[in-house]
C-alpha positions as CSV (number, residue, x, y, z in Angstrom):
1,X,33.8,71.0,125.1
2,X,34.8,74.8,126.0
3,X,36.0,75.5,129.2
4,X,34.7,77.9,131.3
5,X,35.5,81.0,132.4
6,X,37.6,80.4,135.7
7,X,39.0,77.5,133.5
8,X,40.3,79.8,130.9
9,X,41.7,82.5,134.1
10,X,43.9,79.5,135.5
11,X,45.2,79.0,132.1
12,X,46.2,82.1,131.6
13,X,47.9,82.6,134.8
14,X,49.5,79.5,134.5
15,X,50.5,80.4,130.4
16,X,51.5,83.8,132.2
17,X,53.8,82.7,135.3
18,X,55.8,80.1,132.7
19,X,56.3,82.8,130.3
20,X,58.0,84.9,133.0
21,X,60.1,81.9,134.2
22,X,61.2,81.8,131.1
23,X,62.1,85.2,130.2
24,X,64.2,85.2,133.8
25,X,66.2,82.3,133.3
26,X,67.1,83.5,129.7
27,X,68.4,87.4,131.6
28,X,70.1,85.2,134.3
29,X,73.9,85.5,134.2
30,X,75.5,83.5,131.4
31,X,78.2,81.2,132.3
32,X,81.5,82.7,131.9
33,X,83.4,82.0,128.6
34,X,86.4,79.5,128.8
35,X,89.8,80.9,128.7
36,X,91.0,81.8,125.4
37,X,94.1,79.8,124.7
38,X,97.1,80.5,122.6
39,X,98.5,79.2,120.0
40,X,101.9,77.5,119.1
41,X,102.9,81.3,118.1
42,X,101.2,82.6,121.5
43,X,98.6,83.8,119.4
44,X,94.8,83.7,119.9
45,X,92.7,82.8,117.4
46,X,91.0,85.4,115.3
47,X,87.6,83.3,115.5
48,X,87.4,83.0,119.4
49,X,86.4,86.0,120.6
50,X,84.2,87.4,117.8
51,X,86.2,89.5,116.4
52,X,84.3,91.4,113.9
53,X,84.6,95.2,113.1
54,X,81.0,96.0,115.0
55,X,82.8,94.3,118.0
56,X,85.7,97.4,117.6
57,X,83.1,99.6,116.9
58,X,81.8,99.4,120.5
59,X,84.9,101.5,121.7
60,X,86.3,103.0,118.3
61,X,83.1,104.3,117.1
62,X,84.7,107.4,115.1
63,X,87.2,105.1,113.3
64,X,84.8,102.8,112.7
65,X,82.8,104.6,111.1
66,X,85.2,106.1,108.9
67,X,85.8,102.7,108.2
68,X,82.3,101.6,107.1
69,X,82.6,104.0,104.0
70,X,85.9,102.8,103.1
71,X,86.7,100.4,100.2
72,X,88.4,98.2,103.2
73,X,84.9,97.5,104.5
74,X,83.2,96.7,101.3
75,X,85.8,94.5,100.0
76,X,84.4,91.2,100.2
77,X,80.7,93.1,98.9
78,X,82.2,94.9,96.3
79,X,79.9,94.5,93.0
80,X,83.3,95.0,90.6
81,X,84.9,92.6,92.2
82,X,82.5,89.8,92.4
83,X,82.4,90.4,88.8
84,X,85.9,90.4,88.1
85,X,86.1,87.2,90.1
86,X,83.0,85.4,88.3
87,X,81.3,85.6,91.7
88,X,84.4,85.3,93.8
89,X,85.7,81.9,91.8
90,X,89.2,83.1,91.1
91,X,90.7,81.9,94.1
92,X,93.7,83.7,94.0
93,X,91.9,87.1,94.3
94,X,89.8,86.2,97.6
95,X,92.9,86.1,100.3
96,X,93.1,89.9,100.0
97,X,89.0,91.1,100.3
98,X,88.9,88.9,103.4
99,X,91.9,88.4,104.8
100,X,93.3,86.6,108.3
101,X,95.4,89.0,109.9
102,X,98.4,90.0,108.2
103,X,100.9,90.7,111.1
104,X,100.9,86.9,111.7
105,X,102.4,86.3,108.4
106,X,106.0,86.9,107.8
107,X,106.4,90.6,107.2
108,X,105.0,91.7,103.5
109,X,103.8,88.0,102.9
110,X,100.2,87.6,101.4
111,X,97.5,86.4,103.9
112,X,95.5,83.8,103.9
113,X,91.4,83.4,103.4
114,X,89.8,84.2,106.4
115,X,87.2,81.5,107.5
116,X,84.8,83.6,108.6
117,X,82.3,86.9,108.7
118,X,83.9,87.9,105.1
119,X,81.6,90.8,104.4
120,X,84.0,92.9,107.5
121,X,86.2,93.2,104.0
122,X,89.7,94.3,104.9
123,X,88.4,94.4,108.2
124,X,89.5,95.7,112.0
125,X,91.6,92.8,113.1
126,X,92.8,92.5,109.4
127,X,95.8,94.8,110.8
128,X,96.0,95.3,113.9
129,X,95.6,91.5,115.4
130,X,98.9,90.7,117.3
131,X,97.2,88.4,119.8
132,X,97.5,90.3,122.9
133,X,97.7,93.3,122.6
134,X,96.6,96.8,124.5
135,X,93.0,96.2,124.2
136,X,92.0,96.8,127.9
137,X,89.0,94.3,127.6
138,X,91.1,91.4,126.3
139,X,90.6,91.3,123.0
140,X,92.8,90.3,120.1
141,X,94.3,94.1,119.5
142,X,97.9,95.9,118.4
143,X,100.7,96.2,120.8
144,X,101.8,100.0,119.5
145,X,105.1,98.9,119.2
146,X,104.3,96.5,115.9
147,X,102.2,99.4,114.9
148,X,105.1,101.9,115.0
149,X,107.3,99.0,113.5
150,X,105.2,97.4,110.9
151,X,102.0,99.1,110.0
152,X,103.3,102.1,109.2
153,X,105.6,100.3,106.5
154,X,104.7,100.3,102.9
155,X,105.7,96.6,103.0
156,X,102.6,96.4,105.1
157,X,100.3,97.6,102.7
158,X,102.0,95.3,100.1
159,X,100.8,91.9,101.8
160,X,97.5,93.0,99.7
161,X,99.1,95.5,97.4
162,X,102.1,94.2,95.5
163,X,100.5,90.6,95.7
164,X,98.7,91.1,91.7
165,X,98.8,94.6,91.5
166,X,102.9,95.6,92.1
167,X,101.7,98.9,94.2
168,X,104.8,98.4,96.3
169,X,107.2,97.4,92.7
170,X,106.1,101.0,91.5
171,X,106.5,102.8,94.5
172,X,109.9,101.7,94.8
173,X,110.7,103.2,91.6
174,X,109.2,106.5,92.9
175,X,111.8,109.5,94.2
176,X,109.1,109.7,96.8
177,X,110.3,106.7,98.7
178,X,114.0,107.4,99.3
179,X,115.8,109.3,101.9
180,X,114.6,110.2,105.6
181,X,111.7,111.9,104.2
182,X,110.8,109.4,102.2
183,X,106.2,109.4,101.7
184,X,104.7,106.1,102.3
185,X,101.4,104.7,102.0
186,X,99.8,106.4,104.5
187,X,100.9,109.6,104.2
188,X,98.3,109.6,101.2
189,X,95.9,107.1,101.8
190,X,95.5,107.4,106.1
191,X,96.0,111.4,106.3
192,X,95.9,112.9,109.8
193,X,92.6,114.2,111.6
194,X,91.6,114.9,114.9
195,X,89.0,112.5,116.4
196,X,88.4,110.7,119.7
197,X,90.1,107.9,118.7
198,X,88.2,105.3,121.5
199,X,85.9,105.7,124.2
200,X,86.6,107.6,126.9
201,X,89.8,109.6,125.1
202,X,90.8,113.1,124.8
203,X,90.6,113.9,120.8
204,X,93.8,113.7,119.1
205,X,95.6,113.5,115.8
206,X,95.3,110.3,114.5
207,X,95.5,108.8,111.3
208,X,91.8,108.4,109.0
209,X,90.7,104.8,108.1
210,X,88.2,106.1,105.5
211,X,91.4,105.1,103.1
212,X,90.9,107.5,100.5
213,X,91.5,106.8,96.4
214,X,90.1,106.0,93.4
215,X,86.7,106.6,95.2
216,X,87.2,109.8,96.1
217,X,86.7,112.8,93.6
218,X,89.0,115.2,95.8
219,X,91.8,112.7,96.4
220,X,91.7,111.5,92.5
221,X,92.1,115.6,91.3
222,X,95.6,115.6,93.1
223,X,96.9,112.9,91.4
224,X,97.9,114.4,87.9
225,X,99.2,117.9,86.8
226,X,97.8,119.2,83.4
227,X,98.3,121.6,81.0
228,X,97.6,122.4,77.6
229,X,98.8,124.7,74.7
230,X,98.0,125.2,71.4
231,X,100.8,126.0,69.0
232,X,100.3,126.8,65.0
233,X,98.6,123.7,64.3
234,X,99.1,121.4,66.8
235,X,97.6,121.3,70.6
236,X,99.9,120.0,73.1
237,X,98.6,118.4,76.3
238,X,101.0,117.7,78.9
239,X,100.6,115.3,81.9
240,X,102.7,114.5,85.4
241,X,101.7,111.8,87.5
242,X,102.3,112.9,90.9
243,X,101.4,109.9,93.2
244,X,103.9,106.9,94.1
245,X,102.6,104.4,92.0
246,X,101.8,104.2,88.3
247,X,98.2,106.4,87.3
248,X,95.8,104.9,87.1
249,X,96.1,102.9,89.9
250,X,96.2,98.8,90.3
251,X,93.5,97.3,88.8
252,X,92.5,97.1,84.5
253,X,89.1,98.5,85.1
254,X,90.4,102.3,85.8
255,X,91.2,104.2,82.9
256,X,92.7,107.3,82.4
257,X,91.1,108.7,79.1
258,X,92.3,112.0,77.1
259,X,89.4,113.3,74.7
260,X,90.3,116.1,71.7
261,X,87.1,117.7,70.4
262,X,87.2,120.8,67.5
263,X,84.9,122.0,65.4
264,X,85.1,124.6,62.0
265,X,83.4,125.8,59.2
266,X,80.6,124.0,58.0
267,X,83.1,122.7,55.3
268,X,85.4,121.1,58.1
269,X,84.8,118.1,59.2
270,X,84.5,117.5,62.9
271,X,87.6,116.8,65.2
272,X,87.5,113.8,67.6
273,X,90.3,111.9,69.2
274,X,90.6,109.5,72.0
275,X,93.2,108.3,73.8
276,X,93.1,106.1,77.0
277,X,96.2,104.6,79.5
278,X,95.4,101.7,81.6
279,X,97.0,98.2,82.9
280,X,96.1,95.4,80.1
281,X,93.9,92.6,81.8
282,X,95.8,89.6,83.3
283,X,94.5,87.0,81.0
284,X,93.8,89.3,78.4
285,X,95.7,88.9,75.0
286,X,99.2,88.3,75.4
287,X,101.9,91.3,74.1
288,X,99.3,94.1,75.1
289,X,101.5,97.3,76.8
290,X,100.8,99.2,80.0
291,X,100.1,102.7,79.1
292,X,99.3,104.3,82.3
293,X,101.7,106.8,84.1
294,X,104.7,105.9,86.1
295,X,105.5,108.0,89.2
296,X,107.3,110.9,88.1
297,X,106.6,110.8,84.4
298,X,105.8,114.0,82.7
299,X,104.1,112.6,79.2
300,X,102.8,114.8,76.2
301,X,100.3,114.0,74.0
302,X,100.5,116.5,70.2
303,X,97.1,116.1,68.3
304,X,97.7,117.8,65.1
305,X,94.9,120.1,64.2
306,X,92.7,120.8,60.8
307,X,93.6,124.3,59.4
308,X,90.0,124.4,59.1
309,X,89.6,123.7,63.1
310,X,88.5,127.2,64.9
311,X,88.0,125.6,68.3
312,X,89.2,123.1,69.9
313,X,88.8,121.3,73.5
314,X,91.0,118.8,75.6
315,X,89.3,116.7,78.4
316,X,90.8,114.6,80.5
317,X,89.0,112.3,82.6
318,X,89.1,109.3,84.7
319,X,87.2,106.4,84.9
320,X,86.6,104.6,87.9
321,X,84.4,101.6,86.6
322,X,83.7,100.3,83.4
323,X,81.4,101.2,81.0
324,X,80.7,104.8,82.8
325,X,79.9,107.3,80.6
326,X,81.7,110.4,79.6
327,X,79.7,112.6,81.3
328,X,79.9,110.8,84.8
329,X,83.9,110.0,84.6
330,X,85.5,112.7,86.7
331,X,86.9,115.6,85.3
332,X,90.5,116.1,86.2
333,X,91.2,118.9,83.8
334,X,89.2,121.0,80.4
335,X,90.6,123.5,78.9
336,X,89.3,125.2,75.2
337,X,90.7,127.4,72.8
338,X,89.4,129.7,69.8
339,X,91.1,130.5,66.5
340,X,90.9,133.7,64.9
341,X,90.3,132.8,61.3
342,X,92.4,136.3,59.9
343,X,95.5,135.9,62.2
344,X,95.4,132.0,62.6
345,X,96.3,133.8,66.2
346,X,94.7,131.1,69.1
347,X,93.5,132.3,72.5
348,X,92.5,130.2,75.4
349,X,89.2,130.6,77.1
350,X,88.5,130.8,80.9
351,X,89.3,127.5,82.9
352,X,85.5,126.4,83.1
353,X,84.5,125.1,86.6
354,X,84.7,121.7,87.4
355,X,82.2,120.5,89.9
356,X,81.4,116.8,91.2
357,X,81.8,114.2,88.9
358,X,80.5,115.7,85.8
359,X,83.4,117.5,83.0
């Protein structure tokens, strides 16, 4: 049977005034969160107040958002390293792309495996969670004092660094870390710039969390000084690695790779010569040498050339992720000479621009 008209009105209304009783009690006040208790360390726990990055975000929104585009953020997400990790099953690796804070671990100890909200990556709390700290609503935040102390340390950064990778091994070798003036990790990797570090501040020089490296064309191009010079019948390329730690950085998958390229006569056979410098894999073949850079080594690489050779070109490129091709590694230097065929005399052409990611 259908009901009728006034029938269906009542319903309505009545469907109507529930609806609203619902919606009311739902925007009613909630119940105000427990305490948050600390632990045998006086430490709160990292999952009781949610603690993820878009939670810091609400009052850090510039750092945060330099941040989001770091390599910290993406960590966990990272496409290379799920690979590397055959979809995060090498347990050993996953501490350090989600990890529990690090200032409750001894100093320079690795961290642990965080339980939870993994994709944050090397996230907020990752550094600066000290328990209570100067966050004025409460939260889990630094006391500046272990900032000034600790997280300004290299030994800091190692906790992830030195763990598989010996970042902190290298730089100790470096001239770069002795004396009073000694550079650390963030003199490179967290440079200065002016930003309203939280809401309600004045702007101010602080350090950047965007964490710039191997991602970044501009901070990559600083990293090695070239040259190259063609004597007689040889070219000579010379190389100094000018960061703290061995070029390429860290991880087997960067490569460092020096291309020679000449061309004669049409009775002279074509000149091509590769060589790249990278860290062997870990469970790669055993007896396999590291051939990247050390911090402060000036190398040289001769490549004898053809007397038939008239021109010849040196590349040198880096790349980032494997399997890229030439022509989208980065450039960091090119440089091309020409032979004249009556004086043997060779003269080097103009530095061609180097734009972007393409030689």
């Amino acid at each position: 049977m259908h009901a009728r008209p006034t029938s269906r009105l009542i319903l309505l209304a009545l469907a109507s005034v529930l609806a609203e009783a619902a919606y009311l009690s739902g925007c009613a006040a909630a119940p105000p969160k427990p305490e948050l208790q600390k632990d045998r360390l006086g430490l709160f726990p990292v999952e009781a107040q949610d603690p993820r990055a878009a939670k810091c975000a609400t009052c850090h929104a510039a750092i945060a958002e330099q941040w989001s585009g770091s390599y910290h953020a993406k960590a966990w997400r990272d496409p290379l390293f799920r690979v590397s990790t055959q979809n995060r099953q090498q347990a050993e690796c996953l501490p350090c792309h989600a990890p529990q804070p690090v200032l409750d671990r001894p100093f320079g100890a690795p961290p642990e495996l965080r339980p939870g909200f993994r994709d944050d990556g090397v996230s907020c709390l990752t550094c600066h969670d000290v328990g209570a700290g100067d966050c004025p609503r409460g939260l889990p935040g630094p006391r500046r004092e272990e900032l000034r102390k600790r997280l300004a340390d290299p030994q800091s950064c190692a906790s992830c660094h030195n763990t598989t990778h010996w970042a902190l091994d290298e730089w100790n070798a470096w001239s770069g870390s002795k004396g009073p003036n000694r550079t650390g990790c963030i003199d490179c990797h967290m440079p200065t710039k002016t930003i309203i570090p939280w809401e309600g501040a004045e702007p101010r020089l602080v350090r950047s969390h965007a964490f710039p490296s191997w991602q970044s064309p501009a901070f990559v191009m600083g990293s090695l000084d070239c040259s190259a010079d063609v004597n007689g019948t040889q070219l000579t390329l010379t190389m100094k690695n000018l960061v703290g730690h061995k070029f390429p950085g860290e991880v087997p998958t960067r490569k460092l790779i020096v291309i020679v390229q000449g061309e004669g006569g049409p009775d002279q056979d074509p000149l091509d010569q590769r060589e790249e410098y990278c860290r062997p894999p870990k469970n790669g073949p055993v007896g396999i040498p590291d051939t990247r850079l050390k911090p402060d080594e000036k190398r040289q690489l001769n490549t004898p050339l053809p007397p038939g050779i008239l021109r010849v070109e040196v590349r040198v490129l880096f790349q980032a992720i494997p399997l890229t091709p030439e022509d989208e590694c980065l450039c960091l230097f090119r440089r091309a000479f020409t032979k004249d065929p009556a004086t043997g005399t060779w003269t080097p052409l103009a530095d061609r621009p180097i734009s972007g990611r393409k030689p």
